[in-house]
FINUMAR-781086 format. One record per residue (C-alpha): residue in three letters; x, y, z. Coordinates in steps of 0.5 Angstrom, whole numbers, plus 500, padded with zeros to 3 digits. Layout:
# residues N
AlaXYZ
...
//
This chain:
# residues 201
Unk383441679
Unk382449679
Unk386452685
Unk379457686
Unk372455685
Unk369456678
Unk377459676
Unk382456670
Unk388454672
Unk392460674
Unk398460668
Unk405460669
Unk409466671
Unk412467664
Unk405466660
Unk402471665
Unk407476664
Unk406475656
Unk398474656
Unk398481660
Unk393486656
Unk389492658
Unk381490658
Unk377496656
Unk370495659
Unk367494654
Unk370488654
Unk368485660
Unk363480662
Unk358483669
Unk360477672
Unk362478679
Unk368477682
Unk369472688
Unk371475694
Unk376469696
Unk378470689
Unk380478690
Unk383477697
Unk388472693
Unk389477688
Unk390483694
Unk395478698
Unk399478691
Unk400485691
Unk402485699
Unk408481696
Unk411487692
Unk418490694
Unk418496698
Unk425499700
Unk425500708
Unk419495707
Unk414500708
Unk409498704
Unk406504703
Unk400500699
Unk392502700
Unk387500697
Unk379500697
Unk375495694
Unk368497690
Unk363492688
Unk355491688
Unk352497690
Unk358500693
Unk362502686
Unk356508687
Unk360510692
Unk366511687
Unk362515682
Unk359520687
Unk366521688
Unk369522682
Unk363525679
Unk365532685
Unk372530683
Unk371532676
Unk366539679
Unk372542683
Unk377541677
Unk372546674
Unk372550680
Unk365548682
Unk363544688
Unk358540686
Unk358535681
Unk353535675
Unk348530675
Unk348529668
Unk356527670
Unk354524675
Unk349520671
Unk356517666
Unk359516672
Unk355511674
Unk353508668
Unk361508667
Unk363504675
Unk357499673
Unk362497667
Unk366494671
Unk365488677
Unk369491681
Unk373497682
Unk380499687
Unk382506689
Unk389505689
Unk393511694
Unk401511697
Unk401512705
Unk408513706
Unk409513713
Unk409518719
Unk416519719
Unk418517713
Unk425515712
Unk424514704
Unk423520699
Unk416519696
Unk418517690
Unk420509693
Unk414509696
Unk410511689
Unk415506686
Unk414500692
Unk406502689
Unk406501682
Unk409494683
Unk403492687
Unk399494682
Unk403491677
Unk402484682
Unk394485682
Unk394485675
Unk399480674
Unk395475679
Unk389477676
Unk391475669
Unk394468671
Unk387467674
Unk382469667
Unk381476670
Unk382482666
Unk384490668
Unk386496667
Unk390502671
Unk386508670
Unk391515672
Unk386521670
Unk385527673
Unk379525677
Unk382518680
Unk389522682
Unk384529685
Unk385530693
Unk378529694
Unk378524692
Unk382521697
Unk380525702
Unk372522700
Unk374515700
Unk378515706
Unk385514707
Unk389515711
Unk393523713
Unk398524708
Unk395519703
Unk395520696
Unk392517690
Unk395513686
Unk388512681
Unk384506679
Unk384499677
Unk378495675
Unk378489673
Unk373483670
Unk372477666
Unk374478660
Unk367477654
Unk370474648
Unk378472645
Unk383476649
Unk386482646
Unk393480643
Unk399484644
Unk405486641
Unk412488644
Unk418492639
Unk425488640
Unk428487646
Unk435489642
Unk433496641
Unk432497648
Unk438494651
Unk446495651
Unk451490653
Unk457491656
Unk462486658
Unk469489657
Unk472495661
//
């Protein structure tokens, strides 16, 4: 019996870490995502190590009618990198039609906190691994993902436009969807030309 409705059987930690692949868009389904099944997958990332247990992660959840939202916002993103204040319509057009690729898409930003007490780059830290959770959590459950870090996702309005917090910055975008067809199948260089041992003085 699946843990989630309509889900496979999560797999195992190990087989997750392995099986874990970068989804293109064009290979997912339009399929939407439960929202039980993206809290589960939010709640996974909420576990992630901070140091001085800041939790500096932040995310907003686009799905439906809402990842227009997003577009619009990337789309003047893109303008002010060019210098300009409004977004192309032509740009914001492939924006929309890009957003609607994916089911459902997270902006992801580092909060640090008031007085911080940490540098910034542990809170960064503490953020990559809660996104390496999602997707990890999202593999296991038959979801597909990737994390985009270009210009548009990291841009200050952008996290201005979306709401977060005073301080906050962009971390990018990770969107995800169940995967059309075979996974893709990867392959890792041996572990042994990356590792030294020392086991005398």
């Amino acid at each position: 019996m699946s843990v989630l409705p309509d889900l496979p059987e999560p797999l195992d930690l190990l087989t997750t870490i392995h099986a874990r692949r970068t989804v293109d868009l064009a290979r997912l389904r339009p399929d939407p995502i439960p929202r039980e099944t993206l809290l589960t997958l939010l709640e996974a990332a909420n576990w992630a190590p901070s140091h001085g247990r800041t939790e500096p992660w932040r995310f907003v959840v686009f799905t439906g009618e809402g990842r227009m939202r997003l577009a619009e916002v990337l789309a003047t993103s893109l303008a002010r990198l060019k210098g300009e204040e409004q977004a192309d319509p032509d740009v914001l057009r492939t924006q929309r039609e890009r957003q609607r690729l994916a089911p459902v898409w997270l902006a992801v930003a580092v909060q640090p906190a008031e007085k911080p007490r940490m540098p910034l780059y542990e809170d960064q830290w503490a953020v990559a691994c809660a996104v390496q959770t999602l997707m990890l959590a999202a593999r296991s459950l038959g979801i597909g993902s990737k994390w985009i870090t270009n210009a548009a996702s990291l841009h200050e309005h952008t996290a201005q436009a979306l709401g977060f917090g005073e301080g906050a910055s962009m971390m990018g975008l990770v969107y995800l969807g169940f995967v059309d067809g075979e996974w893709p199948v990867g392959e890792r260089r041996p572990m042994g030309d990356k590792v030294r041992w020392v086991e005398e003085t």
